[in-house]
N, C-alpha and C positions, 0 to 999 in steps of 0.2 A: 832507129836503134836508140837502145836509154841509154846517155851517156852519163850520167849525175851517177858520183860515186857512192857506192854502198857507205853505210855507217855504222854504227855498233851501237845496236839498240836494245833495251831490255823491256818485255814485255810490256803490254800497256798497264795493268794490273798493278805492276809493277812501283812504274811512273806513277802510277794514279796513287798508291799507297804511298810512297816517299811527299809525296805532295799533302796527301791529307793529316798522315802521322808526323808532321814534322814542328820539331820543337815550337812554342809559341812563344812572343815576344811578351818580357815583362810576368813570367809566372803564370799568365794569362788567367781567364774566367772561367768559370763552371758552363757559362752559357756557350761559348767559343769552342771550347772538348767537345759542348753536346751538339753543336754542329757541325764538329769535324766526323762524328760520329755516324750521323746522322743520315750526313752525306754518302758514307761509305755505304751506311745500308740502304739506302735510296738506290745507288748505283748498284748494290750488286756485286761489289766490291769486300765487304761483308757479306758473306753467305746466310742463308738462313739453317740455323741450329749451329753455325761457327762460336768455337769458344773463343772470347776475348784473352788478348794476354793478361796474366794477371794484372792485380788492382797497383803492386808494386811499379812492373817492366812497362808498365801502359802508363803509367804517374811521371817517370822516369823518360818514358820518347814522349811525352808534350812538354819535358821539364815545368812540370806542376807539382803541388803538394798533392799527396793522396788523400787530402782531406776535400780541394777539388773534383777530383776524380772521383768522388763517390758521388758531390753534389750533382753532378754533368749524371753520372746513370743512375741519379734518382730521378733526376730529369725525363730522361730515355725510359726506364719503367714504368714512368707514371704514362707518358704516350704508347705503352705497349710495344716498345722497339726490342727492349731485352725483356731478360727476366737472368734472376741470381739463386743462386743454388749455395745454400752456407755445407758446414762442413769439408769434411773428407771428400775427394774428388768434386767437390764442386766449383763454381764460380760461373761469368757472366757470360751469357749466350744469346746470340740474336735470335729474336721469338720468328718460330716457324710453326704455323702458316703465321706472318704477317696479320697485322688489324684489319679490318674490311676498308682496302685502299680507296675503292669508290668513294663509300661515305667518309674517308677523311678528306678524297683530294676537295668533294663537291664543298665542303664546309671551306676550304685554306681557298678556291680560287672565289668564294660567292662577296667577297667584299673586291673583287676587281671591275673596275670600272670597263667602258669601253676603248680610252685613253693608256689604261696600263695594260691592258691588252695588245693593244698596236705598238706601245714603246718595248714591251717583250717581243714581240716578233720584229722591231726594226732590232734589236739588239743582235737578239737571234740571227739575224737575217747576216748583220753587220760584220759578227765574228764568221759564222759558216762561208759566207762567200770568202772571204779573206783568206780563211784557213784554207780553203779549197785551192783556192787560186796560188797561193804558195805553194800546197802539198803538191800540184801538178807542176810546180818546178825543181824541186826539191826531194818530193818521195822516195823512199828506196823503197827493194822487192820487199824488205821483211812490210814495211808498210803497206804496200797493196795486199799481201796475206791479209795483215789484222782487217782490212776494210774492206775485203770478197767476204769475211768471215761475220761482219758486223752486220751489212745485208743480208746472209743468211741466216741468221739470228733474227732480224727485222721477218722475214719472208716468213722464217718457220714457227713464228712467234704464234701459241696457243690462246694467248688471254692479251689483255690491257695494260698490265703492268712486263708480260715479259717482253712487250713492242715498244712500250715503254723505256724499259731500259736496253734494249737495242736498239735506241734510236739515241738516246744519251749518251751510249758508249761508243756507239760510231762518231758524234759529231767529235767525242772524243779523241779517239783515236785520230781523225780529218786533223783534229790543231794539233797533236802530236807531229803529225808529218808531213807539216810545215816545221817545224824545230823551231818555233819560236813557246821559248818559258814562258810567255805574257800571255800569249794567244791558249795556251793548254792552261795556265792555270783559273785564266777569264773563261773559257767553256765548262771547265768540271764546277765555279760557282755559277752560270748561268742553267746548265744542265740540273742542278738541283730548283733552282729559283722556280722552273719551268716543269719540274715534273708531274705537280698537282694535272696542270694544264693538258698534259701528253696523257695521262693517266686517264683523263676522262676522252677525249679526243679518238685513242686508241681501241676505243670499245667498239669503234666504228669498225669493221671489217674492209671496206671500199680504202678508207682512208691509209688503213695499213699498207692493203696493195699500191695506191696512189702513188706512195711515198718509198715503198721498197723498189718499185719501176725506176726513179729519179734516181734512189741510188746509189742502183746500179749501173745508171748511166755516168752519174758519177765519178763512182769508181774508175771506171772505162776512160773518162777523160783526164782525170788524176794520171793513172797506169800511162796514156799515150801524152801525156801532158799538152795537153791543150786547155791554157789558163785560162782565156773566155771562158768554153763552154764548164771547167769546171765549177766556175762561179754562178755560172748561170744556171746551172744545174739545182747546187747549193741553194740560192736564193726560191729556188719554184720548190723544191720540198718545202722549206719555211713556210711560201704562201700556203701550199696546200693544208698543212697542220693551223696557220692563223687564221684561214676561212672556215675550216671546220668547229675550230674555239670558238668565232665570232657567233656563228649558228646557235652552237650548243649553248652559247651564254644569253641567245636572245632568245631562249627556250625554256631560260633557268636552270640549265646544266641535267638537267634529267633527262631528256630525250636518247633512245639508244644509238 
């Protein structure tokens, strides 16, 4: 029986937004918005065709100038992430469909050696297992919902990108419930660093299943908390996705 007391948790979404829109230190940079931005729409977090709050309320939650704020989604425009609407009901929207992600991620991961390959997957490996092994001590029910829900997202997942970001959002959701701040806010910067990677990786159909099998087992050892196996768990999805990178990178990232 689960004895570990319920908590009071607010959706992952949720979390994930207070995290990314949260004020920045020092006035912050144009380039800093444009990755806090960037992030959200990587994840999913931003929808696509969501209207941004205005140029004012969005200036104002990074405490920046709105003269920032314009640079950061010129930034973003020019990579095809938004686009701007002037006048009467208009203003900024995350571009839907998205840029052809294939051909960006092949270009963002083609300067990765074989080196920063394996230091992403020990990272990767580093946080997931940890997370895991905490969330099976730790977890509440609302927690195993969001991570039966994250696998089936991964399972029902259509294309590359939507495996993609159900694989990012689970591991998110993993360091949420462990309840450590450090561990969730080092996964949603490691979850972006690594999406080029999952992006191409993902196209693989085998791989998808591979890794929705793990976890789901997972999850199952989170829910009965058993911390080995759910590290262990953790850790063998990693491998599967870092052998499949490895492949595809000694192929020059084109292979299906």
């Amino acid at each position: 029986m689960n004895t570990r007391p319920e908590r009071s948790l607010d959706l992952l979404s949720t979390f994930t937004r207070r995290v990314l829109f949260a004020p920045l230190a020092d006035q912050g940079r144009a380039g800093a918005v444009a990755e806090r931005l960037r992030t959200a729409i990587s994840l999913g977090i931003l929808a696509e065709n969501e209207l941004l709050p205005s140029e004012t309320d969005l200036a104002a939650q990074f405490n920046i100038s709105p003269v920032t704020l314009r640079d950061a989604l010129t930034e973003l425009r020019a990579a095809g992430l938004v686009t701007t609407r002037r006048g009467r009901g208009g203003g900024t929207v995350v571009s839907g469909p998205l840029p052809d992600q294939r051909r960006a991620s092949i270009e963002e991961v083609s300067s990765l050696s074989s080196v920063d390959l394996r230091d992403l997957a020990d990272w990767r490996r580093t946080i997931g297992a940890e997370s895991a092994r905490l969330a099976a001590r730790r977890a509440s029910e609302r927690d195993f919902t969001l991570l039966d829900r994250g696998v089936e997202n991964l399972e029902n997942a259509s294309d590359a990108v939507d495996a993609r970001r159900a694989d990012s959002r689970y591991y998110i959701e993993l360091a949420a419930a462990s309840q450590s701040a450090r561990l969730s806010r080092a996964s949603i910067r490691l979850q972006v660093e690594y999406a080029s990677v999952l992006t191409l990786v993902y196209a693989h159909e085998t791989t998808r299943k591979s890794v929705s099998s793990l976890l789901r087992t997972l999850t199952l050892a989170v829910r009965e908390a058993r911390v080995d196996e759910a590290g262990r768990c953790a850790a063998q999805a990693v491998d599967v996705v870092a052998a499949r990178a490895a492949t595809l990178r000694g192929h020059g990232w084109e292979i299906s």
